[in-house]
N, C-alpha and C positions, 0 to 999 in steps of 0.2 A: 420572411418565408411565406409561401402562398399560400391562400386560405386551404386549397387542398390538398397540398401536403399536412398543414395540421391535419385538417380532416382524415387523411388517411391513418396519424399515428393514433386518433382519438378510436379509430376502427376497430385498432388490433387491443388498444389495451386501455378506454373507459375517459373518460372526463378527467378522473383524478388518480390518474398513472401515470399522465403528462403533462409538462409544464415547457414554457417557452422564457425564451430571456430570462433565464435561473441565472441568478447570481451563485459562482463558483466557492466564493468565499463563505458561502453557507455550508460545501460540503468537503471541505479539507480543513486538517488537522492545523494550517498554517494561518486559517480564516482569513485566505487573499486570493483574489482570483475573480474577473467577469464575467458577464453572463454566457451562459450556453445558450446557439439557438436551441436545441431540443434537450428534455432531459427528461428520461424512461424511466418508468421504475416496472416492470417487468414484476409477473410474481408465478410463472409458471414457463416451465420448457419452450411449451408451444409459444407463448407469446416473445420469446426471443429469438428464437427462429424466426417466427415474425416479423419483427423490426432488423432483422439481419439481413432478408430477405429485402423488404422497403428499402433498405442503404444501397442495399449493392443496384437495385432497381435506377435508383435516384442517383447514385453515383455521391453519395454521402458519405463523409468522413464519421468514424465513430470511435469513443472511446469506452472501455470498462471499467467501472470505477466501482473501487468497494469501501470500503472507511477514510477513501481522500488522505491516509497517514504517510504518504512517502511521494506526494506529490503538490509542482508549483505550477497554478494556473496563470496566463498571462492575464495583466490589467484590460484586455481586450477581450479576453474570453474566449473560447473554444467557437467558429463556425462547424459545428455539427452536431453527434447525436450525443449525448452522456450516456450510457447505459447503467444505472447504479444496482446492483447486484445486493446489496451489504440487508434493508431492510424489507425486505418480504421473500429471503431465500436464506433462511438463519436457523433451519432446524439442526437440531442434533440429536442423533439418536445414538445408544449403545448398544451392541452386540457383544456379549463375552467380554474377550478383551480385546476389543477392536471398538472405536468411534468412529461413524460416520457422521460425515458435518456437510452443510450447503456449504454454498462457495460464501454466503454472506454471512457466515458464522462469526463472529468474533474470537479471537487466539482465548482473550483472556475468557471468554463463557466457558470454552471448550476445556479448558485447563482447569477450572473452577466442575465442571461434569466430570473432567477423567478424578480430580480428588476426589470428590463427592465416591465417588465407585472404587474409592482406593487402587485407583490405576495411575502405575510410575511412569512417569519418560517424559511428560508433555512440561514439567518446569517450567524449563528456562521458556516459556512462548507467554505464559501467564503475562506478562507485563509489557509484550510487544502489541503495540494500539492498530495493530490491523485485521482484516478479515483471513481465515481459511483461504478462500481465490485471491489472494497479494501473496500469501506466503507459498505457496505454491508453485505461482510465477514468479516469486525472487527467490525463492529457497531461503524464509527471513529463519534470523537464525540469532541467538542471543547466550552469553555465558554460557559459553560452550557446545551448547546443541545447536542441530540445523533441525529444519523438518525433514529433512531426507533422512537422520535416523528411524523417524518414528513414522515416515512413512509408507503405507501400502500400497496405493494404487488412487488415480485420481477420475476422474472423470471428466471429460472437456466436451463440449460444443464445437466443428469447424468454422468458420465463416460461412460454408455451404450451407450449414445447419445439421451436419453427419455427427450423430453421439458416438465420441468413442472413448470407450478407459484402457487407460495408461497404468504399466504396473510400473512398481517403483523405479525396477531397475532398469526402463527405458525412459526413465524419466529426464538424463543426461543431465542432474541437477549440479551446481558448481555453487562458485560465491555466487548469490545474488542471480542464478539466471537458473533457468532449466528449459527443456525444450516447449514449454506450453509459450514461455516469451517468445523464442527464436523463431516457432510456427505460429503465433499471433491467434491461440485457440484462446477460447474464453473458459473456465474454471466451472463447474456446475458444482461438482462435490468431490473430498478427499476422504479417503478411511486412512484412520491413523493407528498402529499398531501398539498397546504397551502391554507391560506386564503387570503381576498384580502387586501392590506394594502395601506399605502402610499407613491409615491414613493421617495419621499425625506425623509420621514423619513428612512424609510430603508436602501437609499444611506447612509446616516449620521450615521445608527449605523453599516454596512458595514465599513465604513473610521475610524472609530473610533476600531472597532476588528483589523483593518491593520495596525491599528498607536502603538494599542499596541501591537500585535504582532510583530513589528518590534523594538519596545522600547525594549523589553525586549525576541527576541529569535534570536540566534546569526547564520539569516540568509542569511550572508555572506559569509557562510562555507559552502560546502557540508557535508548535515550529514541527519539522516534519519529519523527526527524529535524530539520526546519524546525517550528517548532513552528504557526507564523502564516503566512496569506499575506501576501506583497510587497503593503504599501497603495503605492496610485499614486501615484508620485513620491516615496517614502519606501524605507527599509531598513526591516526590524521590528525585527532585532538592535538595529538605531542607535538608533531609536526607545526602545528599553527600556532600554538602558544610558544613553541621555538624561538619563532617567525617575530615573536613581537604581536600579534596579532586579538590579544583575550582583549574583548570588551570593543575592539572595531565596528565604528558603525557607518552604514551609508542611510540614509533617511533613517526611518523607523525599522530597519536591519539592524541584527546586533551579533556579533560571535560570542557566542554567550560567556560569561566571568566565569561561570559555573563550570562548564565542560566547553572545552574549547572546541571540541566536534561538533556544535552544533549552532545552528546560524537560527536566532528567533525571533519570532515577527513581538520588538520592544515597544509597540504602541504603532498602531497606523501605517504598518508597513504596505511598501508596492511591491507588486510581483520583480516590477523593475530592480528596486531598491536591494530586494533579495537577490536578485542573478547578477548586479554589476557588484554587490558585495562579495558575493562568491568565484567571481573572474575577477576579482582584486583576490581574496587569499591566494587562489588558486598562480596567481603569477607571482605573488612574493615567494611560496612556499616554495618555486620552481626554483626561481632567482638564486635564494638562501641554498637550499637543499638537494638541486636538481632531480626532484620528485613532483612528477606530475598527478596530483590529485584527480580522478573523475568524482563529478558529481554520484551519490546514491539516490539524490532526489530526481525524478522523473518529471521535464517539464510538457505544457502540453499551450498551444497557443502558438502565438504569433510572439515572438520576443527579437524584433528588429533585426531576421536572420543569421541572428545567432543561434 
């Protein structure tokens, strides 16, 4: 990149806001992934505007990344900007019974606040490893709740840099999408609505999603959650332990023994290793079952046009 281009991102947002040739695997759940040329850490409105503005100037590819939990970086790295949202955009505050959270809030902080305030609804989010802005953009959703019950209204960023909030019910939220993905807006802050409840009962069914979630999701590995989305009318796990497929590996990719839904980096895995492991399930599963798996993991890079 040329010195002044650095120079321009060092403008908007200080010496140590930005970094270049960041290794990816620093900041995903999956600890795999090349360098970024550029990677922001933003810690105020203005300053993403900012750099939204620089891209579109420069004709810069860019991505938003919050806690890296549901994403595989290519062994080549991303050519453009990372924008990481998750560590200087983390507040949470409560109102009544409403939270407001930045977009870099963490599920399980927020869950840990609404108990603290003896406030019901936010459960099942407790033990999902991403931020506020992912869950928002995928509508993540765990033992039975989505965030689209418990949400209000969000607030997004355009590309242009236009602040707008979104109330829940245009929020067009589904499996795993809602329209902040499909209009490619960036996530600032969500309010999330609960009621008021108990606070031991809460703690207790809180300890109880963690006890199973640890019984049975092989969170000892880096990996990057549910690997596949739920086909209709199907399990993906069921489906691939069907398949023959538990404990399959390509390099250091594994289908985990544990829960067959999830593909985990078993020592030294490559971005590669991961995506040809996962177009190997995803064709037996077809083969066997004529059910076409998509990926839940979002990849970002260059993976030999695939």
């Amino acid at each position: 990149m040329k010195e002044e281009m650095r120079q321009k991102f060092i403008e908007i947002l200080g010496n140590n806001r930005v970094l270049f040739d960041e290794p990816m695997s620093q900041h995903t759940t999956f600890r795999i992934g090349g360098p970024a040329d550029v990677f922001v850490m933003p810690e105020n409105y203005e300053q993403i505007r900012e750099v939204l503005r620089l891209c579109k100037e420069e004709k810069l590819p860019f991505f938003v990344l919050g806690n890296g939990s549901n994403l595989l970086v290519s062994d080549s790295g991303y050519r453009g900007v990372i924008i990481q949202m998750d560590r200087n955009m983390e507040e949470i505050r409560l109102d009544g019974e409403e939270i407001h959270a930045c977009a870099g809030a963490l599920l399980s902080s927020v869950a840990v606040a609404a108990r603290n305030a003896s406030l019901t609804g936010f459960e099942f989010a407790g033990g999902i490893p991403g931020t506020i802005g992912g869950a928002a953009v995928m509508n993540a959703g765990a033992y039975g709740g989505e965030l689209k019950d418990v949400l209000k209204e969000v607030t997004v960023m355009t590309r242009e840099g236009e602040i707008l909030t979104i109330p829940a019910e245009k929020m067009e939220m589904g499996y795993r999408t809602s329209i902040i993905k499909t209009a490619g807006y960036l996530v600032l802050e969500a309010v999330i609505s609960l009621k008021k409840g108990d606070e031991e009962a809460i703690r207790a069914t809180m300890k109880d999603l963690s006890e199973r979630r640890t019984e049975k999701q092989p969170l000892d590995y880096p990996s990057a959650g549910s690997t596949f989305k739920r086909p209709e009318g199907y399990f993906a796990g069921k489906l691939i332990m069907d398949s023959g497929l538990r404990g399959y590996r390509v390099g250091g990719a594994q289908v985990s023994e544990k829960h067959c839904g999830f593909v985990i980096n078993a020592g030294g895995a490559t971005a590669e290793d991961v995506r040809s492991l996962m177009d190997h399930v995803i064709r037996v599963v077809r083969e066997k079952y004529g059910v076409t798996l998509e990926p839940e993991v979002k990849f970002l890079g260059d993976f030999n046009g695939r």
